[in-house]
C-alpha positions as CSV (number, residue, x, y, z in Angstrom):
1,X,0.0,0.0,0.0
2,X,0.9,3.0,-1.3
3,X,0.8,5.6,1.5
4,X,2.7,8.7,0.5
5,X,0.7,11.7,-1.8
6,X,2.2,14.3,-3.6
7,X,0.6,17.0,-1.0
8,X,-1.4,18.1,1.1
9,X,-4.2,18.6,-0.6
10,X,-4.3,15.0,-2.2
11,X,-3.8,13.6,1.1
12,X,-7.1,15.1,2.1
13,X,-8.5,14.1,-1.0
14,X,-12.1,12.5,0.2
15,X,-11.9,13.0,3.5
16,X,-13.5,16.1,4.2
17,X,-17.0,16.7,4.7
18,X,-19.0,19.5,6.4
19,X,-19.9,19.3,10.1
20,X,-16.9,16.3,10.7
21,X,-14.8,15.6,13.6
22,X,-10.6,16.6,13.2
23,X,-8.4,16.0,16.0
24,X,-5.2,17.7,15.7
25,X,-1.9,17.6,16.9
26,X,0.2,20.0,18.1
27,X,1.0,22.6,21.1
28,X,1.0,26.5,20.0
29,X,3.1,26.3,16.6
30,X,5.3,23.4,17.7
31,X,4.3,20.1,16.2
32,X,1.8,21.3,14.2
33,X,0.6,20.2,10.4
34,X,0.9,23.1,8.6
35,X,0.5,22.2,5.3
36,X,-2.7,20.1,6.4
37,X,-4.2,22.8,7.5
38,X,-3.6,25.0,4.6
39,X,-5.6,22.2,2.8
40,X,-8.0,22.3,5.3
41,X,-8.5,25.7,4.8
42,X,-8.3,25.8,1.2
43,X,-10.9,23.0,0.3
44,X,-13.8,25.6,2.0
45,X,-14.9,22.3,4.7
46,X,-17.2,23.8,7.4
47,X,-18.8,23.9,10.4
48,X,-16.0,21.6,12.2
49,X,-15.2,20.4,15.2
50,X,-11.9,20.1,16.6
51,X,-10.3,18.5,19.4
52,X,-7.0,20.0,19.8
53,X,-4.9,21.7,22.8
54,X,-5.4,25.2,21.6
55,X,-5.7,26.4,18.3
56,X,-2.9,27.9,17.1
57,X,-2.6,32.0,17.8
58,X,-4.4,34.7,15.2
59,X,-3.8,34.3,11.6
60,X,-1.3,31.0,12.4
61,X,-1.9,27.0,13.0
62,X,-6.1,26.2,13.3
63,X,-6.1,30.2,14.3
64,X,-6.6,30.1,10.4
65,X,-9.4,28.2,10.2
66,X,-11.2,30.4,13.0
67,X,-10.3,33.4,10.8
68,X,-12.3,31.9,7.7
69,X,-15.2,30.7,10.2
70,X,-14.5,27.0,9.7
71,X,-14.5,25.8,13.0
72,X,-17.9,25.8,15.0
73,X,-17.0,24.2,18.2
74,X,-13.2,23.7,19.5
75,X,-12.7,20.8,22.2
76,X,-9.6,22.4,24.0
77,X,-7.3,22.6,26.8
78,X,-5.4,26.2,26.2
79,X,-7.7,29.0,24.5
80,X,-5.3,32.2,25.4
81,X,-3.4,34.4,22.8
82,X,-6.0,34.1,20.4
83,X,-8.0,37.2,19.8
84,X,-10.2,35.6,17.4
85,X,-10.9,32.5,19.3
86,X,-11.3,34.8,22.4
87,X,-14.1,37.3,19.8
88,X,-15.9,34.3,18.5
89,X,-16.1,32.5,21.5
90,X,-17.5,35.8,23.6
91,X,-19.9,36.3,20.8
92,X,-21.7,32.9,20.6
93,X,-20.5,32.5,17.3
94,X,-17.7,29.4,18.3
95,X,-18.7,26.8,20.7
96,X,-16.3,25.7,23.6
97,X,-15.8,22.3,25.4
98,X,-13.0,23.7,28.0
99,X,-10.6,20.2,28.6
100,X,-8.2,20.2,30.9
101,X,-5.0,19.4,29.1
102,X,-4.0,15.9,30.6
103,X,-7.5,14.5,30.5
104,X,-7.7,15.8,27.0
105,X,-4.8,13.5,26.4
106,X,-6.3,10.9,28.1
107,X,-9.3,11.2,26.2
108,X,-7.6,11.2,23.2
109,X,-6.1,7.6,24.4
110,X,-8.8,6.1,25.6
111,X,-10.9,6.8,22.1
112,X,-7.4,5.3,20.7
113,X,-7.4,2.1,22.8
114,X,-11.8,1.7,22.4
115,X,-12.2,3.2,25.8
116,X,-15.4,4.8,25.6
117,X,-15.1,6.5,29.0
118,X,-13.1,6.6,32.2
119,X,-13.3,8.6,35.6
120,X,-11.1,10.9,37.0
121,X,-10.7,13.3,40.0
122,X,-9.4,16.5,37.7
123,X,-12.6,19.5,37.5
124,X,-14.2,18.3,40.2
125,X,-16.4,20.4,41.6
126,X,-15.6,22.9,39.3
127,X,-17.5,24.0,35.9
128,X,-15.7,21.4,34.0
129,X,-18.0,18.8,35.7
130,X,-21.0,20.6,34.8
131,X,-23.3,17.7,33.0
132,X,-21.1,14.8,34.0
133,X,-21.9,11.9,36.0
134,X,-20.2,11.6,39.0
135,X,-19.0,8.6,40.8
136,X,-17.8,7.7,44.3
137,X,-14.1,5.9,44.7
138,X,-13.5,4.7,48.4
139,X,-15.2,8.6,49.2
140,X,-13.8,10.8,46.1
141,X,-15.9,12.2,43.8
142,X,-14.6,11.4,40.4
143,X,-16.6,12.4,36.8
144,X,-17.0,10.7,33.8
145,X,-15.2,12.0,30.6
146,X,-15.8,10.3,27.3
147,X,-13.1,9.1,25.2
148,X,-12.5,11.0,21.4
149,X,-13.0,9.5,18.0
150,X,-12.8,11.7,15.2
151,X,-13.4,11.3,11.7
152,X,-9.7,11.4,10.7
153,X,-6.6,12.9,12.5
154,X,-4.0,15.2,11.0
155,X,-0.6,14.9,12.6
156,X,2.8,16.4,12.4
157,X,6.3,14.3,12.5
158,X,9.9,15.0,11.8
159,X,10.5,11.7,10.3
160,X,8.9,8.4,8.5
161,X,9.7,5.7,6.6
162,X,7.3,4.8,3.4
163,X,5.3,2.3,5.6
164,X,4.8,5.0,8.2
165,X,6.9,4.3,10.9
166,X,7.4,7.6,12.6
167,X,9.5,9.3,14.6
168,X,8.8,12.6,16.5
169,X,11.3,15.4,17.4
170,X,11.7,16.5,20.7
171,X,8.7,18.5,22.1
172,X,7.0,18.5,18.8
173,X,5.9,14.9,20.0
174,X,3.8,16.7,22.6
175,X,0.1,15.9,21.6
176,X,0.3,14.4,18.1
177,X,1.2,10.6,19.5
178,X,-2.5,10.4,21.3
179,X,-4.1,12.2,18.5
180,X,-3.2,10.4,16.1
181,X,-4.9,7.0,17.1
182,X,-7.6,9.0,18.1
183,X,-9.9,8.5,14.8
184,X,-10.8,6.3,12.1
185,X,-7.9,7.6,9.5
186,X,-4.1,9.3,10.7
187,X,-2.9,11.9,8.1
188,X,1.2,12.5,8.9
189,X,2.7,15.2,7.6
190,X,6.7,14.7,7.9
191,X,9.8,16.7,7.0
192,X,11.0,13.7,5.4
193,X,10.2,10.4,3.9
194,X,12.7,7.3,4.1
195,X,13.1,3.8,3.1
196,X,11.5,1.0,5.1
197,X,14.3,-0.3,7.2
198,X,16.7,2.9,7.6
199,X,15.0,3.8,10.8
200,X,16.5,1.9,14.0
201,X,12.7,-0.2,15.4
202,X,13.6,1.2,18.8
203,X,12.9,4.7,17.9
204,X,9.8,4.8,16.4
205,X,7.0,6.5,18.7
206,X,4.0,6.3,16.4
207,X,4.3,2.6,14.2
208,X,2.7,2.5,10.7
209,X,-0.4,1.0,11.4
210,X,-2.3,4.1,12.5
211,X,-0.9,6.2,10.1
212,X,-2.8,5.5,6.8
213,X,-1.7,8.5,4.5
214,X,1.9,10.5,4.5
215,X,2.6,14.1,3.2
216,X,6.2,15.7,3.0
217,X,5.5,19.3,4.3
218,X,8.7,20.7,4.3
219,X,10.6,23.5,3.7
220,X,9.2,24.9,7.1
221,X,9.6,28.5,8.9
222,X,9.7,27.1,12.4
223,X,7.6,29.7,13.9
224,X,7.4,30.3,17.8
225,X,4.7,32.3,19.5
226,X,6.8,34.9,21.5
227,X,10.7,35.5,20.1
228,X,12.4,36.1,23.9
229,X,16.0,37.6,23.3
230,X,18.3,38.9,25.5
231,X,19.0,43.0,25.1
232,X,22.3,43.6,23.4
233,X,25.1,45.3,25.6
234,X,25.7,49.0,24.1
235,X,29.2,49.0,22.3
C-alpha cells in the first residue's frame, strides 16, 4: 500500500466533509501540520469540530481556520493568545468544550485504545464537571469523561519511513502521539520520507499501522509564538 501523496491537498482528498470531527496535533506552533491545515482551509470544509490543545494563535496554525469561520466548536485545553478565538467564543458564534489538558490526552487515548469513557478526580467540583456523572471511589468524587474519536486525525512528524513508521522530534511529539490514534484515518505530515528499514525499530514512537496517508510538508519556517532575546550590551 501506497501511503505517501504528492501534498497536502491529495492527502485530504475524500476525506473532508462539512460538520466532521478533526483532531489535531500540536501545542501552539510546535508540532503542528501546517500544510494540512492550509488544505483544510483551502478545500472551503465547514462547520468543524476540533479537538486540539489550543488552536494555534491569530492568523497562524487552526487560528486560520477560525479566521475563515470554519470551525464551529473547539474541544480544547489552552484558549489564550488568540483574539479571534477569544471574539468568536465571547460572541456565541464558536462553541467551547474547555478540557483540561491531561484529561484531554487521556481522552484522546482512551478513544485510541476503544475506551469509551473513564473517571477521573481532575474538574471536580468545578465548571468542567458541569453535566457529567459523577462517581464515588473509596469517598472521592470522580466524573465521567468520554473518550475521542474523530473522523480522521491530521498529525505532524519529523521523520517516517514509506510504511509510516514515525519518529517525532523533541517537544514537537507533545500531543500528536495520542491524536493520532484517536480517529478512524491518521494523516502525517513529515519533513521527510525514508526507506523502510533505515529507521532503527527502537525509535519509532508512532508505528505504521495508525498512520494511513503521508505528506512531505517541508521546507518549514519554524515559527514560535513569543521570540524572547536577551537585550544587546551597548558598544
Amino acid at each position: 500500500m501506497d501511503k505517501l501523496y504528492p501534498n497536502a491537498s491529495a492527502a485530504l482528498e475524500g476525506l473532508l466533509f462539512d460538520g466532521m470531527m478533526i483532531c489535531a496535533g500540536g501545542f501552539g506552533l510546535c508540532g503542528i501540520p501546517e500544510r494540512l491545515i492550509d488544505a483544510i482551509q483551502a478545500s472551503g470544509v465547514k462547520d468543524l469540530t476540533i479537538a486540539s490543545n489550543n488552536a494555534g494563535i491569530d492568523n497562524e496554525g487552526l487560528g486560520k481556520l477560525l479566521r475563515s469561520r470554519q470551525v464551529k466548536k473547539m474541544i480544547s485545553s489552552y484558549v489564550g493568545e488568540n483574539k479571534e478565538f477569544e471574539r468568536q467564543y465571547l460572541s456565541g458564534e464558536l462553541e467551547v468544550e474547555f478540557c483540561p489538558q491531561g484529561t484531554l490526552a487521556e481522552r484522546c487515548r482512551a478513544g485510541g485504545a476503544g475506551i469509551p469513557g473513564f473517571y477521573t478526580k481532575t474538574g471536580v467540583g468545578t465548571k468542567v464537571a458541569e453535566g457529567k456523572e459523577v462517581k464515588v471511589f473509596d469517598g472521592e468524587e470522580y466524573i465521567l469523561e468520554r473518550g475521542i474519536r474523530a473522523d480522521i486525525s491530521i498529525i505532524k512528524g519529523w521523520k517516517a519511513d514509506e510504511a509510516g513508521n514515525l519518529i517525532f522530534r523533541k517537544t514537537a511529539r507533545n500531543f500528536n502521539q495520542p491524536m493520532a490514534t484517536a480517529s478512524h484515518l491518521c494523516i502525517a505530515e513529515v519533513e521527510e520520507v525514508v526507506p523502510v528499514g533505515s529507521l532503527d525499530p527502537d525509535q519509532i514512537h508512532l508505528p505504521g499501522i495508525y498512520v494511513k496517508r503521508l505528506v512531505v510538508g517541508a521546507p518549514y519556517d519554524k515559527k514560535i509564538e513569543f521570540r524572547t532575546v536577551r537585550p544587546r550590551e551597548a558598544a
